[in-house]
One Martini backbone bead per residue (centre of mass of N, CA, C, O) as a GRO file, in nm:
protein
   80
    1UNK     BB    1   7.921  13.417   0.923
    2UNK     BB    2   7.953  13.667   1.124
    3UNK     BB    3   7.791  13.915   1.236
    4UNK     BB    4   7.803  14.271   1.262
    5UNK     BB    5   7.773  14.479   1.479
    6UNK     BB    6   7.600  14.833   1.460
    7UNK     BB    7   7.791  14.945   1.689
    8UNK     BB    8   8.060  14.775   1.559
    9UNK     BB    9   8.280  14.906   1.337
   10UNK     BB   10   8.540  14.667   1.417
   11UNK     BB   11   8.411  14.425   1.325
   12UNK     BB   12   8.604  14.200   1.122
   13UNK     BB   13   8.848  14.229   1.095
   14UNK     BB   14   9.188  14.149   0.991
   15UNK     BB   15   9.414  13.939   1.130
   16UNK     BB   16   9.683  13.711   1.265
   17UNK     BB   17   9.740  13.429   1.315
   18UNK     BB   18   9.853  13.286   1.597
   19UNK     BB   19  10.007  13.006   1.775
   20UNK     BB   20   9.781  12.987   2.043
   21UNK     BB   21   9.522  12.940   1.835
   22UNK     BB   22   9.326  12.684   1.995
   23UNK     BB   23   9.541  12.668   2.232
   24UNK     BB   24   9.288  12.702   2.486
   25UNK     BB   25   9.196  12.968   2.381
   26UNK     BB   26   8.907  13.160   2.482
   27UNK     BB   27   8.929  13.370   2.250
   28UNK     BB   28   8.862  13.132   2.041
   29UNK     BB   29   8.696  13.054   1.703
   30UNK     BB   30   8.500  12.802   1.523
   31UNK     BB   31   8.345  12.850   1.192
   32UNK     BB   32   8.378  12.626   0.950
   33UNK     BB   33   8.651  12.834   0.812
   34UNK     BB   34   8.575  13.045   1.027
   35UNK     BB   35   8.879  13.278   1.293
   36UNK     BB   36   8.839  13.413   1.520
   37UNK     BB   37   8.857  13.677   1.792
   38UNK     BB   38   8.748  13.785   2.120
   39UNK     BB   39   8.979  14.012   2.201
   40UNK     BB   40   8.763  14.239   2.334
   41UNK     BB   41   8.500  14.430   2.149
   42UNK     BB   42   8.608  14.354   1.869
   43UNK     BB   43   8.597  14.069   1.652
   44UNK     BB   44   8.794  13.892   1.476
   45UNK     BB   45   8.946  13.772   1.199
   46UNK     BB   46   9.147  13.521   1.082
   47UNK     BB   47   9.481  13.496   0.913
   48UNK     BB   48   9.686  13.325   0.690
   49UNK     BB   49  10.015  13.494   0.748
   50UNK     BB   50  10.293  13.384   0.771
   51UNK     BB   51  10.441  13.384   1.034
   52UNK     BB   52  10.413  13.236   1.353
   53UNK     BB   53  10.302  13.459   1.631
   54UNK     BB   54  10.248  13.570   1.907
   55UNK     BB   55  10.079  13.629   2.107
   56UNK     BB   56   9.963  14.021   2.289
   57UNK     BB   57   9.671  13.954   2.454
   58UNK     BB   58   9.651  13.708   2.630
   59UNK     BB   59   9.780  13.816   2.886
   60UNK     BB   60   9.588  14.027   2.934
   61UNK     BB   61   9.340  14.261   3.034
   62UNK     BB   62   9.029  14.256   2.946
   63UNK     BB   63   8.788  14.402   2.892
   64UNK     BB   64   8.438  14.443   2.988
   65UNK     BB   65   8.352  14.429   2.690
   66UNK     BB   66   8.345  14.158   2.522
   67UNK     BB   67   8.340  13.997   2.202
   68UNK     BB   68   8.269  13.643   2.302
   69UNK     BB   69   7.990  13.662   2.414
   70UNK     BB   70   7.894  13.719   2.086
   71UNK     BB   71   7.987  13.467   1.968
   72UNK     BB   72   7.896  13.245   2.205
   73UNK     BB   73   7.532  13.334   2.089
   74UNK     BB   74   7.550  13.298   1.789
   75UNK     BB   75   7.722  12.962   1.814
   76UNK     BB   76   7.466  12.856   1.977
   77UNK     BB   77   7.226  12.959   1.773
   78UNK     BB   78   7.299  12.815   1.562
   79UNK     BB   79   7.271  12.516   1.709
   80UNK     BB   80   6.980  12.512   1.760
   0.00000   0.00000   0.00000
């Protein structure tokens, strides 16, 4: 499991997996058995419950400080 970030409140949400998760999406990483969302400021982990729906942040414009580049620093330095 990534720790979250002391100044990042939320951090490790639990979200519902999207269709698009995993097929190409720049902003999913999985480590383990735990699945990402890196898109936005704070991380997200996927949750499978109910019907998979579209994700509706893929196509948006993403902040400025997205917190994909801290889970592939997390997830690049766990492999080292």
């Amino acid at each position: 499991m990534i720790p979250k970030r002391n100044w990042c409140r939320y951090d490790g949400n639990f979200i519902s997996l999207k269709k698009e998760c995993g097929q190409d999406c720049k902003f999913y990483r999985k480590t383990g058995n735990t699945e990402y969302c890196g898109w936005g400021e704070n991380f997200k982990i996927l949750i499978k419950e109910g019907k998979l729906i579209k994700c509706e942040v893929k196509n948006r414009e993403p902040p400025k400080n997205q917190s994909i580049n801290y889970l592939e620093e997390v997830i690049k330095n766990d492999m080292d």
